[in-house]
C-alpha positions as CSV (number, residue, x, y, z in Angstrom):
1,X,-86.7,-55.4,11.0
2,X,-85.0,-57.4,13.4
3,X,-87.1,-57.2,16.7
4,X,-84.5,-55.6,19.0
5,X,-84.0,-52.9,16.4
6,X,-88.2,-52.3,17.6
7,X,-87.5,-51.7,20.6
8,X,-90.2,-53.8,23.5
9,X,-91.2,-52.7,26.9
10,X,-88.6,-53.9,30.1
11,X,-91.9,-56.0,31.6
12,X,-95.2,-56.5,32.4
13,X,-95.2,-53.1,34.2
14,X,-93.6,-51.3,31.9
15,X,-96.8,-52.5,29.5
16,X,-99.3,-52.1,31.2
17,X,-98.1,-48.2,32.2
18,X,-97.9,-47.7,28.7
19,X,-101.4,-49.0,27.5
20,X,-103.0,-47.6,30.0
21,X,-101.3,-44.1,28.9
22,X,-102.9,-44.7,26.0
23,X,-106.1,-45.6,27.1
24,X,-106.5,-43.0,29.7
25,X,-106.3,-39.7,27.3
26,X,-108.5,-37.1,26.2
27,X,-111.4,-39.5,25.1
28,X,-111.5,-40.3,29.2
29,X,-111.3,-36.7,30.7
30,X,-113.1,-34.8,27.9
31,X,-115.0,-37.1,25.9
32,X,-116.4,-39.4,28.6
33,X,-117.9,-36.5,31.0
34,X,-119.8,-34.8,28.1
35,X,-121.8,-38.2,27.1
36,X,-122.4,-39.3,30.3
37,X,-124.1,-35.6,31.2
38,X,-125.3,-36.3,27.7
39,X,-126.8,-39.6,27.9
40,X,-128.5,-39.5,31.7
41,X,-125.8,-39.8,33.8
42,X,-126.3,-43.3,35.5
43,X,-128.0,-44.7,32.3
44,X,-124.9,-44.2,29.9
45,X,-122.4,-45.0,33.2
46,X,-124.5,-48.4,33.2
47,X,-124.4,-49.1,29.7
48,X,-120.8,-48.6,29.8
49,X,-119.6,-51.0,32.3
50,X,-121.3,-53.7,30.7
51,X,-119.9,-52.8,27.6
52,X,-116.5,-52.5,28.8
53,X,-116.2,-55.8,30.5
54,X,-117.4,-57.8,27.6
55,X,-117.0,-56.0,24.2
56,X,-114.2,-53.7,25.1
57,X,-112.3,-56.5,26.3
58,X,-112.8,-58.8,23.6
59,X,-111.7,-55.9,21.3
60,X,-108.9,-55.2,23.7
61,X,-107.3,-58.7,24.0
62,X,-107.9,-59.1,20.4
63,X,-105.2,-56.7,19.5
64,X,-102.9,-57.1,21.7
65,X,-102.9,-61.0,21.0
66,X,-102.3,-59.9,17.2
67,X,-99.6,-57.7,18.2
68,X,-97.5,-60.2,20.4
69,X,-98.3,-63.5,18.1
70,X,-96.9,-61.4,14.9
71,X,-94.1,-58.8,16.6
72,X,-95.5,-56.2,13.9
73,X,-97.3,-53.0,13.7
74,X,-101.1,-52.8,12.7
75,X,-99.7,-52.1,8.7
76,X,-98.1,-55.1,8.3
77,X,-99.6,-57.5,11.1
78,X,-102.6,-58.3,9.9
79,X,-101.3,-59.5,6.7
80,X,-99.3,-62.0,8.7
81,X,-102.7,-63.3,9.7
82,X,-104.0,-64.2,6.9
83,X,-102.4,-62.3,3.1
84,X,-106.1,-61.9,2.2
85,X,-107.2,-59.4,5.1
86,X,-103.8,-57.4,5.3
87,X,-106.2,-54.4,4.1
88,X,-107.6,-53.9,7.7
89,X,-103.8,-53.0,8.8
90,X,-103.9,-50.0,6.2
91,X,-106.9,-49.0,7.2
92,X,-106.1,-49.3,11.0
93,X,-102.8,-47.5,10.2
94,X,-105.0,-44.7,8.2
95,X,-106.8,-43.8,12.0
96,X,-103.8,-42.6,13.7
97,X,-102.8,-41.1,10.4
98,X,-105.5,-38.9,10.2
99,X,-106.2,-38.4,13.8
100,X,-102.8,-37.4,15.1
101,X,-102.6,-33.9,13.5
102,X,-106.3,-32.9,14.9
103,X,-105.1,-34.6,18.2
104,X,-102.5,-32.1,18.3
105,X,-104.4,-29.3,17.6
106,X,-106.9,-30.2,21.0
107,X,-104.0,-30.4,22.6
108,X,-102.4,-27.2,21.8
109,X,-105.6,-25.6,23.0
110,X,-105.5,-27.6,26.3
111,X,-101.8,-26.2,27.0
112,X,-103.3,-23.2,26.2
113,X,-105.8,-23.0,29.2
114,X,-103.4,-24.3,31.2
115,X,-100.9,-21.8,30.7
116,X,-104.1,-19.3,31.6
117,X,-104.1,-20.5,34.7
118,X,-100.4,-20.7,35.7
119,X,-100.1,-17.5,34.7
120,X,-102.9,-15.8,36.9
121,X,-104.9,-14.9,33.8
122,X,-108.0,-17.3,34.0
123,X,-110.6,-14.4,33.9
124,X,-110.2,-14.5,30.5
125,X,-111.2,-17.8,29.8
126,X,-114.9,-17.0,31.7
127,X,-116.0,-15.0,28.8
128,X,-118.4,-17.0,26.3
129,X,-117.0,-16.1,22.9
130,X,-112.8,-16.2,24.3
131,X,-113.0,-19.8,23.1
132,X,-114.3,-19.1,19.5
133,X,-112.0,-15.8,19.2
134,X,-109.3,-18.1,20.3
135,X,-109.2,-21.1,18.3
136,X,-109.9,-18.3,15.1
137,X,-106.7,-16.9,15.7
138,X,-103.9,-17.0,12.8
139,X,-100.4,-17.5,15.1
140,X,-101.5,-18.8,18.6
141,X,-102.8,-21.8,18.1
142,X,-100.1,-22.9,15.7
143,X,-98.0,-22.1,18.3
144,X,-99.3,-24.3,21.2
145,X,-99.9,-27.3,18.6
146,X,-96.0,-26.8,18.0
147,X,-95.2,-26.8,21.4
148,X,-97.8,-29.9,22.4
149,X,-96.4,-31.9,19.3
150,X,-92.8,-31.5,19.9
151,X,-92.7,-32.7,23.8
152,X,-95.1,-36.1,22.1
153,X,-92.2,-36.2,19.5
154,X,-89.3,-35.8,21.8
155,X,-91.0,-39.4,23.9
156,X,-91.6,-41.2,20.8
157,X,-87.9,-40.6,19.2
158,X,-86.5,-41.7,22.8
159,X,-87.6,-45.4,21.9
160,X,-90.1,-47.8,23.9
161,X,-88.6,-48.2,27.1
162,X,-86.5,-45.2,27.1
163,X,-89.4,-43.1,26.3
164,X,-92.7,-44.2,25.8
165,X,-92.4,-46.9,28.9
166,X,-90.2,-44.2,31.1
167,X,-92.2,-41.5,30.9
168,X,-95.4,-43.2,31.3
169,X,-93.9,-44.2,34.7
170,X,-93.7,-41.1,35.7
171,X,-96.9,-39.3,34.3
172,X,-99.1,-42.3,35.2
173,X,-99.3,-42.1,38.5
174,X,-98.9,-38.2,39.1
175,X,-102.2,-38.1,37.0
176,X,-103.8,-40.8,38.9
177,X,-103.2,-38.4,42.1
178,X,-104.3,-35.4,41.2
179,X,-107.5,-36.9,39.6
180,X,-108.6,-38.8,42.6
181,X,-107.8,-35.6,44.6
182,X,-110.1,-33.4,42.7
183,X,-112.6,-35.6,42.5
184,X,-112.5,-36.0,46.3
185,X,-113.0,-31.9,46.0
186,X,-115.7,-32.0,43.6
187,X,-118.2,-34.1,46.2
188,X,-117.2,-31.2,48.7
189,X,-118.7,-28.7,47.0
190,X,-122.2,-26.6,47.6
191,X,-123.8,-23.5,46.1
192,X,-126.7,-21.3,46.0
193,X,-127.9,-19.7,42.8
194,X,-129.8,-16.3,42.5
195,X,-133.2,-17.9,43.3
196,X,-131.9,-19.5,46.6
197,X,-131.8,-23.4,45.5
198,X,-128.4,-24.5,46.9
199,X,-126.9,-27.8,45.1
200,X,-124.3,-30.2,46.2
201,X,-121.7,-32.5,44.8
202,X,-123.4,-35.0,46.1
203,X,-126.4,-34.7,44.9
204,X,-124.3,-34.3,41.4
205,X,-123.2,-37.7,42.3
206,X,-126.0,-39.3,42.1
207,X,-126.8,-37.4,39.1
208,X,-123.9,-38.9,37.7
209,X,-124.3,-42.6,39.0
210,X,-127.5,-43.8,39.6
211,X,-129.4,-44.5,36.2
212,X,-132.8,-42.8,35.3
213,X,-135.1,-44.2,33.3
214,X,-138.1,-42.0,33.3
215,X,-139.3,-40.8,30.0
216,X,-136.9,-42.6,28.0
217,X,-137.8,-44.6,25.2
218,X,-136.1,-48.3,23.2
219,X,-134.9,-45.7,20.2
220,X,-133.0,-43.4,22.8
221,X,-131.3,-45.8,25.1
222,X,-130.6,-47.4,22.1
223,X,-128.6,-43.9,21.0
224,X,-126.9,-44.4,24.6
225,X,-126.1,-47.4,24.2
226,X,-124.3,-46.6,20.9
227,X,-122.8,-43.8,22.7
228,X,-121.0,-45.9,25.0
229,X,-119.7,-48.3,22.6
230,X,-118.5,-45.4,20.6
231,X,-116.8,-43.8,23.4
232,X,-115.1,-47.3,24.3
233,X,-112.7,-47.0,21.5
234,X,-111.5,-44.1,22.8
235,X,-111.2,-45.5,25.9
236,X,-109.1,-48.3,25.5
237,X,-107.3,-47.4,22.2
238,X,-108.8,-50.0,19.6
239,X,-109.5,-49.8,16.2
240,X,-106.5,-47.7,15.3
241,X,-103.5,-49.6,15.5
242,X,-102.3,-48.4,19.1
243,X,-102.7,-51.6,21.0
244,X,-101.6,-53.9,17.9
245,X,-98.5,-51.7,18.0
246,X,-98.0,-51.8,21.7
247,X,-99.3,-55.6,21.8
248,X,-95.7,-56.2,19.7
249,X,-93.7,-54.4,22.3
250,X,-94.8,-57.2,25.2
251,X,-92.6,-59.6,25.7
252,X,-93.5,-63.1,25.6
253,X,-93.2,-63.8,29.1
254,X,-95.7,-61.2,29.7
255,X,-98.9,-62.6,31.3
256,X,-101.4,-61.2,29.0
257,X,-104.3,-61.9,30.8
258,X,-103.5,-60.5,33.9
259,X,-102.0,-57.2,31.6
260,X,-105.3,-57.2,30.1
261,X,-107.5,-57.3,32.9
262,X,-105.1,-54.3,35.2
263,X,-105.7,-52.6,31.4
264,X,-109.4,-52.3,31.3
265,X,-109.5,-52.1,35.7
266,X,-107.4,-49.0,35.3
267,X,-108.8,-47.1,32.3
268,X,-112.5,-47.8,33.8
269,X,-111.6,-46.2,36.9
270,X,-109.8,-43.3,35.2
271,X,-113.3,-42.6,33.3
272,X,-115.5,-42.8,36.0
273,X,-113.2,-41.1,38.1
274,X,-113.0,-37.9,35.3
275,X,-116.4,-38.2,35.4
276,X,-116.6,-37.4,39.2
277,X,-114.3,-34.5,38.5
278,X,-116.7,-32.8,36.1
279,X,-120.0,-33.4,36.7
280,X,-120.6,-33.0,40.3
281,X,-118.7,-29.5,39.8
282,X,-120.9,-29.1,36.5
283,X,-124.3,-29.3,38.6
284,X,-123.2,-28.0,41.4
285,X,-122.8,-24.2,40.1
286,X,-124.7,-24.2,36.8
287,X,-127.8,-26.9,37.4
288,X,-128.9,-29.6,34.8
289,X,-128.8,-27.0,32.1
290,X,-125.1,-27.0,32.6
291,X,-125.4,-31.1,32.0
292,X,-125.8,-30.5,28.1
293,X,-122.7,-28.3,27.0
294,X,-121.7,-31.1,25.0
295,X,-118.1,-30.8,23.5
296,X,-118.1,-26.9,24.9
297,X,-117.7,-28.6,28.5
298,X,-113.9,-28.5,28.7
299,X,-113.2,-25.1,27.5
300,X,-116.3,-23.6,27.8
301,X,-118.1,-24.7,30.8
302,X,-115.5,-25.6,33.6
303,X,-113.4,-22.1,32.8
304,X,-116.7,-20.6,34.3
305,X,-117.0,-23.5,37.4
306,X,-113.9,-22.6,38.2
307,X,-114.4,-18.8,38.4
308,X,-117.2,-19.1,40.4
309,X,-115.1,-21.4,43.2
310,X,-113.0,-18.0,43.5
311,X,-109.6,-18.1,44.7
312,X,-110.1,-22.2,45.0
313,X,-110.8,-22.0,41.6
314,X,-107.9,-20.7,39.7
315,X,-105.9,-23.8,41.9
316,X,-108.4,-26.5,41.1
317,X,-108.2,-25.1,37.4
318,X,-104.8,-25.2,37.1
319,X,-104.4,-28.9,38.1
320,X,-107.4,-29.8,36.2
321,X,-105.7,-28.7,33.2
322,X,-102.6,-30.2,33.9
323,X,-104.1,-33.4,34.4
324,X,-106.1,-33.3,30.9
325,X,-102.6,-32.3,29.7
326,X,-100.6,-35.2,30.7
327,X,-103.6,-37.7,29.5
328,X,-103.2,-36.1,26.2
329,X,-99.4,-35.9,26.0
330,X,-99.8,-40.3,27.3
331,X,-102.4,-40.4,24.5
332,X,-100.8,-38.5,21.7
333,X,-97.6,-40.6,22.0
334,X,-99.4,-43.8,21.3
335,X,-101.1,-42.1,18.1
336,X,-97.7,-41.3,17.3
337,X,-96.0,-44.8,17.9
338,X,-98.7,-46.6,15.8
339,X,-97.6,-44.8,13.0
340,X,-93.7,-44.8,13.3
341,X,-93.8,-48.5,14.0
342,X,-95.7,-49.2,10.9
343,X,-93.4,-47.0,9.4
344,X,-90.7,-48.7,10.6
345,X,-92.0,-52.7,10.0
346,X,-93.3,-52.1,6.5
347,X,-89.9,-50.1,5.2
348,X,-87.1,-51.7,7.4
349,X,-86.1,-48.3,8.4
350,X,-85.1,-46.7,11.5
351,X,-87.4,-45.6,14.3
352,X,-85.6,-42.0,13.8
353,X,-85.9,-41.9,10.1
354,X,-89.9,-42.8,10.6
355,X,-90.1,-39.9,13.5
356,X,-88.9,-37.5,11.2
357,X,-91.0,-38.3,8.3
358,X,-94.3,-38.5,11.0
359,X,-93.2,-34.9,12.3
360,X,-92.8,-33.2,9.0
361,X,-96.6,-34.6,8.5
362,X,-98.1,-33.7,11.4
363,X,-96.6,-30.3,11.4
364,X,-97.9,-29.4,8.2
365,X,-101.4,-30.8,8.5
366,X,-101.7,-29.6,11.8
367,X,-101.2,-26.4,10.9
368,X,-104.0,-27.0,8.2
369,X,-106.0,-28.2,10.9
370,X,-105.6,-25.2,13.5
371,X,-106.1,-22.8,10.3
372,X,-109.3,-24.3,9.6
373,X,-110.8,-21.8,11.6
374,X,-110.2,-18.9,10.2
375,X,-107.9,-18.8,6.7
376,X,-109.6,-22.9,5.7
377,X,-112.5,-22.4,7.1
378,X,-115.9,-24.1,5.7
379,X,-118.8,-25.7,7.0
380,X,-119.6,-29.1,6.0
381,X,-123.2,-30.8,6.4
382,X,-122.7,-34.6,7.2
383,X,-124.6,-38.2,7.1
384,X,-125.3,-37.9,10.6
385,X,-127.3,-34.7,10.6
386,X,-124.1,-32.5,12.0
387,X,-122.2,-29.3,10.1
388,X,-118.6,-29.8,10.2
389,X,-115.1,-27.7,10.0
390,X,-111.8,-28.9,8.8
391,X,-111.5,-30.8,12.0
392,X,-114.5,-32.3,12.8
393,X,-114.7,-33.7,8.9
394,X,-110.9,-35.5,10.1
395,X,-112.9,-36.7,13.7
396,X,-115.8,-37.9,11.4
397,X,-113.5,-39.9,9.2
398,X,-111.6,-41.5,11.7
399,X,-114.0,-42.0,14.6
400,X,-117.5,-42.8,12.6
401,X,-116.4,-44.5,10.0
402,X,-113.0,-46.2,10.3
403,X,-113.0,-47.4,13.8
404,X,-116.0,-49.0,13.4
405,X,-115.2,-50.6,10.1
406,X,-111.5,-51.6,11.8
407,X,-113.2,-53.8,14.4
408,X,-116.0,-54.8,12.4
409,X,-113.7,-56.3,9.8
410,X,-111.4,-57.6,12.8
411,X,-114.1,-59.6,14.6
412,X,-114.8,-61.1,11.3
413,X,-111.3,-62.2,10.6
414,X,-111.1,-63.5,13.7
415,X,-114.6,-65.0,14.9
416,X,-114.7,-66.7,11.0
417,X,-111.9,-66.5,8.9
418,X,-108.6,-67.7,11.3
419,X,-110.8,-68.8,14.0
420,X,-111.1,-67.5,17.9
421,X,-108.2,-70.4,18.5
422,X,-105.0,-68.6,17.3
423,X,-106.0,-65.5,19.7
424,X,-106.5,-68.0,22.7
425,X,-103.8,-70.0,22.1
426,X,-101.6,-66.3,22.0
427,X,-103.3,-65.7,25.4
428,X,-102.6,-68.8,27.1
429,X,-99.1,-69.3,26.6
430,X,-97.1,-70.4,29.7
431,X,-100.1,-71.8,30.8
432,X,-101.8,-68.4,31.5
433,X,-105.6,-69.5,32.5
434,X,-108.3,-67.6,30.2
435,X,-111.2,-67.7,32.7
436,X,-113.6,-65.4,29.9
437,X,-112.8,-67.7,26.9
438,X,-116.6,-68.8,26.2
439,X,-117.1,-65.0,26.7
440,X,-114.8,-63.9,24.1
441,X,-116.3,-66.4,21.6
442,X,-119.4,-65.4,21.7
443,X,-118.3,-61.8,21.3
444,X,-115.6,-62.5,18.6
445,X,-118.0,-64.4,16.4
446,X,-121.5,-63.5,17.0
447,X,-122.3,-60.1,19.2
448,X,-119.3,-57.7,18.3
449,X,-119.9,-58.1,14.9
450,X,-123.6,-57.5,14.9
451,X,-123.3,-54.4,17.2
452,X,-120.0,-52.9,15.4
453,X,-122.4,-53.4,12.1
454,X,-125.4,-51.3,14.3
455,X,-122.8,-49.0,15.1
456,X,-121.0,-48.2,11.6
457,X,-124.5,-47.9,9.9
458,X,-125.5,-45.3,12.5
459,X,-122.4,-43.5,12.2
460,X,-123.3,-42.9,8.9
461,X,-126.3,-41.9,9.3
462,X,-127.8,-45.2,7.8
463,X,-130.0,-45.8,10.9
């Protein structure tokens, strides 16, 4: 395909609003929270910022370097690179493939609880088994998937600057408000439980930020520090496709580097920022039991924050939600986009024929998906010690074995086989200064491999 039949983003802002969409999704406001209540607090928050500046962004500029050099989507660019290694692109196109309809599903359930709270009917979401009975339901859930999937659909089929680039524009920055406002809240807060200890946001602050390390051993930070490198893919959309895709949207007159760097700055913030949302609230009203909800935080835990902030609450709910709903909607497009474009490069076709072949998939295996927990139900034992549904055997796929083996295989096509030099080069043009350069080699060829390796094999449950 000829590349103005693709589609590219209007400039450097227009990128970076996008990628950062991407980035800043569910695997920020839900994911992120839960494993830093998880993992200590301070301890994982630590772990992660090292992480993120060195092998998030090696990961990061990676992809985005193959995406501009080879103005192709993750199926057919990594062929380009070198015939040999074009498997990875399958198997980077096979993530968003099999997340998308899953991602769909969460996010049916997320508009959902927002509509509880629009709606003045919040109470309902306080109860401990409403989020079981929901998601077991035959026609509600189906419905909300259909209603989330259709406004992702609507952004995708409007094209990359006309819809992708526009309405991250728009959402971006609404969502960056409202987040900083509530987390502003969340430090206000202060409560006193039925045996008369009051708690603070504050003091969940510090909680949440400053690291711990009593009682913890080499074999569990070791398990955070996994964690965190886990939750980085999430964060900044690598290992499945998205940034390769939106990499081939820059133009070439886009400074990289400087895209790059805004990229991580602003998805790092966003986390931490979610984080301050959640946690302080979490502690605050429900103690350091309330730290280890896990996955249940979102729609299980916070319902039952907000009730107890009373009439506050139902507001502050009703934002939160809509905030988790546009960082999914931002998110959910660039899942979709991965796969249209590939679509798209490896047929010749046109970006409407490949949306319409991607919805009639994702409607019928989301449907699948949200009937997996009543009329496909099963439960699953797995590698890694856990019991699994229909959905979290797709999450386990994608996230704990494909991901990993996506970047693993990257950084060795890169740090070995083709050499550091063709992503530089990509990175430098127009004389753009690469002041981490020694960093990224180091990363590309010796660390990032080595941990991605550590990371796969505990995925698995090799380790």
């Amino acid at each position: 395909m000829k590349e103005t039949n693709r589609g590219s983003f209007s400039g450097q802002l227009g990128f970076i609003m996008a990628a950062a969409g991407s980035a800043v999704g569910l695997g920020n406001i839900w994911r992120f929270p839960y494993l830093a209540a998880k993992d200590g607090g301070g301890v994982f928050i630590l772990c992660y910022l090292i992480l993120a500046v060195t092998f998030g962004f090696t990961l990061l500029t990676t992809e985005i370097a193959i995406g501009r050099k080879t103005r192709q989507s993750p199926l057919t660019a990594y062929k380009q690179f070198h015939p040999r290694w074009g498997g990875i692109g399958i198997l980077a196109c096979l993530v968003p493939i099999i997340i998308l309809p899953y991602y769909c599903s969460i996010g049916g359930w997320v508009f959902k609880y927002l509509s509880l709270y629009v709606t003045n009917q919040s109470e309902q979401a306080v109860a401990d088994e409403y989020f079981s009975e929901y998601i077991a339901g035959t026609p509600e859930p189906l419905i909300w998937m259909l209603i989330y999937f259709f406004i992702t659909a609507f952004i995708v089929f409007s094209g990359v600057e006309k819809g992708i680039e526009k309405y991250s524009k728009i959402l971006m920055p609404i969502l960056v408000v409202m987040v900083v406002g509530i987390s502003i809240f969340s430090l206000t807060l202060s409560y006193t439980d039925s045996s008369g200890v009051t708690r603070t946001g504050l003091q969940g602050l510090q909680v949440y930020l400053i690291p711990d390390f009593t009682g913890m051993t080499l074999k569990s930070f070791l398990l955070v520090i996994m964690d965190a490198m886990g939750q980085l893919f999430f964060s900044i959309s690598v290992a499945m496709g998205i940034m390769v895709a939106y990499g081939s949207y820059a133009k070439k007159e886009t400074n990289l580097m400087k895209s790059i760097n805004q990229i991580e700055i602003f998805d790092t913030v966003i986390a931490l920022l979610a984080g301050m949302m959640i946690i302080p609230a979490i502690f605050t009203f429900m103690g350091m039991e309330g730290m280890s909800a896990g996955p249940g935080l979102l729609f299980v835990s916070l319902p039952k924050v907000f009730h107890a902030m009373r009439g506050a609450g139902k507001v502050i709910g009703a934002v939160f939600f809509l905030i988790v709903a546009f960082a999914a909607v931002t998110s959910s497009v660039s899942v979709m986009e991965a796969i249209v474009s590939s679509i798209m490069d490896a047929f010749g076709i046109s970006r409407r024929k490949s949306s319409v072949i991607v919805t009639v998939y994702t409607l019928i295996v989301g449907a699948i998906v949200c009937l997996g927990y009543n009329v496909f139900y099963f439960e699953l034992p797995l590698p890694n010690g856990t019991t699994a549904t229909l959905l979290d055997l797709l999450d386990y796929i994608s996230n704990n074995w494909l991901m990993p083996l996506v970047a693993f295989l990257t950084s060795i096509l890169i740090g070995w086989v083709v050499k550091p030099d063709v992503i530089i080069e990509e990175v430098t043009q127009g004389g753009v200064k690469f002041r981490r350069k020694w960093l990224y080699i180091i990363m590309i060829k010796f660390v990032a491999p080595i941990m991605l390796l550590f990371l796969l094999l505990q995925s698995v449950g090799l380790i």
